[in-house]
N, C-alpha and C positions, 0 to 999 in steps of 0.2 A: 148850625151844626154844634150840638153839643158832646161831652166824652163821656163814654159807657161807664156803664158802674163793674170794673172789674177785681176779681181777687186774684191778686195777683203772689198770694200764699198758698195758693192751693194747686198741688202736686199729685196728678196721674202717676204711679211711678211705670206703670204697663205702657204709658206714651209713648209712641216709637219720635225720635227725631225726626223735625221735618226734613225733607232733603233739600238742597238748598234751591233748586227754583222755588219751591214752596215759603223757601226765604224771605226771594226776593218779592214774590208776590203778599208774603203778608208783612213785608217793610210797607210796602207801596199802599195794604189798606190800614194802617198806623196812622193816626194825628198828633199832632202837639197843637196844645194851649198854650195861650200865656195867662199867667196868675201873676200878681202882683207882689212886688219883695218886699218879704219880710227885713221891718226896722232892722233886725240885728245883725242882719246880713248890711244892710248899708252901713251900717256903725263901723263895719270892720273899713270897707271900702274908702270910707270918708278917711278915718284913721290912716291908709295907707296915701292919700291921694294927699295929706294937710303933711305927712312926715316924710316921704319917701322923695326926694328930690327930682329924679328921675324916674320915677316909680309909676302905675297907676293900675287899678282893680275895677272889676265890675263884676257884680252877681246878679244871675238869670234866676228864675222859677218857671216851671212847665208844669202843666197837667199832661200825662201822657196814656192815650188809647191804644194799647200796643194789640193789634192781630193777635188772636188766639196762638199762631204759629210762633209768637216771638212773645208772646206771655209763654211760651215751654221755654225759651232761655232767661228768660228774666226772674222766673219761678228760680231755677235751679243754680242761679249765682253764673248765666253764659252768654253772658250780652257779649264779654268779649272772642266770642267764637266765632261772629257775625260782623257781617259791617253796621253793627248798630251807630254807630259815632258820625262816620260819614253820613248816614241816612237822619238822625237826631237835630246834626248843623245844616244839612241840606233844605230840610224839610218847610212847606210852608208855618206859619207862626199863627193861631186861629185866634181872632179877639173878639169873642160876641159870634157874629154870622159871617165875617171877613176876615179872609188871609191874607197875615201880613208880608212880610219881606222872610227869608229863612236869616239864617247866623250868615251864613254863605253871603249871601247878597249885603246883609246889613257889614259885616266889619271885612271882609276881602278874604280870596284865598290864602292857602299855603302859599309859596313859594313852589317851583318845581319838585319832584320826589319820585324816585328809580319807582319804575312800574313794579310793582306788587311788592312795595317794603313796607315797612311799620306805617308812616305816613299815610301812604293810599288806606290801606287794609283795614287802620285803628285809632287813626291820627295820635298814636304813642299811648292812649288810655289802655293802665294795666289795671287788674283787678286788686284792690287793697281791704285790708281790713278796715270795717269802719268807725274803730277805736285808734289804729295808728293813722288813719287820714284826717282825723281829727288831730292827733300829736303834731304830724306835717306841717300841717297848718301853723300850730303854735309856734311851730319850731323856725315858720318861713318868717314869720312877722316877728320873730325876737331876734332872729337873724337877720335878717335883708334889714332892720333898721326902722323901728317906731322910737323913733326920737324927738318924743312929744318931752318936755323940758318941767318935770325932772322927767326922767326918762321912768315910762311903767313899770310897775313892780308884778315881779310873777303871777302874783294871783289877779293881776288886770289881763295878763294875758289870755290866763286860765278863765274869767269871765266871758271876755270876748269868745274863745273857741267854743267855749259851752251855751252861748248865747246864736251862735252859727250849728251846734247841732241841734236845739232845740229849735231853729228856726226851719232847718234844714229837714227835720226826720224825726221832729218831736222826742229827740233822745231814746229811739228805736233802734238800737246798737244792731242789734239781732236780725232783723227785718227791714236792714237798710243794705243795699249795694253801696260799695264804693268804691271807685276807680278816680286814678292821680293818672296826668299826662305832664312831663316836661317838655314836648316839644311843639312850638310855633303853629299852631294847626288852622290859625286865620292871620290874616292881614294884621287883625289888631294889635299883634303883638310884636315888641321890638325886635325880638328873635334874638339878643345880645347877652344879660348875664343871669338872665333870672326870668324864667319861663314858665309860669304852674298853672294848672286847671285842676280844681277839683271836683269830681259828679257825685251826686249822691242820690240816689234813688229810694225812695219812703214805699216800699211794696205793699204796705197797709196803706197809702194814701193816695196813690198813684202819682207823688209829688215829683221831681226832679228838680232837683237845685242845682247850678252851675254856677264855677267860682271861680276865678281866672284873674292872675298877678302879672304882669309882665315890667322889666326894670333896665335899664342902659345905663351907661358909666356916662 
C-alpha cells in the first residue's frame, strides 16, 4: 500500500460540503504513513529530554492520503470542523506493506471526558497561525526550562524553532495548517503542568509532523 499523489492546494470553490456520513466514510478510506523524523526535529526533543527534569518530548512525521471528502477540509483550512484528530491517532500506522499499531494503541488513551466535549470531538487541537505555532514553541522551550549551562541565548532558540519548521513544512508559512492542543489526549502524557501538541500539516507535501511536550513538578 502506497499514498496517492495528491494536491491538496487545490480548491473547487463550487464544492458543496460533504455531509457528514460522507465524513465518516471518507475518514475510513484515509491512510497514514510513517516517514522518518527529521534530525531537527530530534534536536529539539533531545534538548528537552537532557534539560527538563521532569520534562519529556517526542516528534512523529506521517505521509497522509486523505479521501477526496476530507481533502475539501483540509484544502480550506477545516480539519478542525471534523473529527479529524480522533480519526489521525486512532488510525492504523503503514510502514512499507504493514500496518503498524495507531498513536491510540502505541501510547494509551485519554483519560475519561463528558460525551461530546472538546476532548471526544478534537482532542483540544485548535486552529493556529503557523507563524504564531512556531512562536509557541519558542516561547514553551525558553519557558518550561532549557537549562543547558550556560543557559541558551535567544537566537539558539530562534535556530532550533526555525530548524522544526524547516523540518516540519519546509518554511511554507502559507501552505501549512497548524493547530496547538493543550490537553492530555493520550496516555503518554503527564496530564500535570505542562501539556502541548503541536500538528503541522505541509499541504504541498502531504507531510504532517506532530510535536508533543508533556512535564510534572
Amino acid at each position: 500500500m502506497k499514498p496517492s499523489v495528491r494536491d491538496y492546494m487545490a480548491i473547487d470553490w463550487d464544492e458543496p460540503m460533504p455531509p457528514p456520513n460522507e465524513v465518516e466514510t471518507g475518514l475510513g478510506n484515509s491512510s497514514v504513513f510513517h516517514v522518518t523524523v527529521d534530525d531537527a526535529l530530534l534536536a529539539v526533543t533531545n534538548l528537552i529530554s537532557r534539560d527538563w527534569v521532569n520534562g519529556r518530548a517526542m516528534a512523529t512525521q506521517f505521509q497522509l492520503d486523505l479521501d477526496p471528502r476530507i481533502m475539501f477540509f483540509a484544502s480550506r483550512n477545516r480539519l478542525h470542523e471534523i473529527p479529524f484528530f480522533p480519526f489521525l491517532f486512532s488510525a492504523p500506522i503503514w510502514l512499507d506493506d504493514e500496518p503498524l499499531a495507531s498513536f491510540a494503541e502505541l501510547f494509551g488513551p485519554p483519560g475519561p471526558a463528558p460525551h461530546g466535549g472538546e476532548m471526544e470531538r478534537s482532542f483540544g487541537f485548535r486552529l493556529d497561525s503557523a507563524w504564531v505555532s512556531v512562536a509557541h514553541l519558542a516561547a514553551s522551550l525558553e519557558e518550561g526550562g532549557a537549562y543547558s549551562s550556560p543557559r541558551l541565548p535567544d537566537a539558539e532558540f530562534g535556530r532550533l524553532v526555525a530548524g522544526v519548521a524547516e523540518a516540519a513544512f519546509h518554511g511554507r508559512y502559507r501552505s501549512t495548517l497548524a493547530y496547538h492542543s493543550y490537553l492530555p489526549w493520550c496516555g503518554w502524557f503527564f496530564g500535570d503542568v505542562r501539556d502541548r501538541t503541536w500538528f503541522w500539516f505541509d499541504r504541498q507535501s502531504g507531510i504532517a509532523t506532530v510535536f508533543m511536550i508533556t512535564d510534572a513538578h
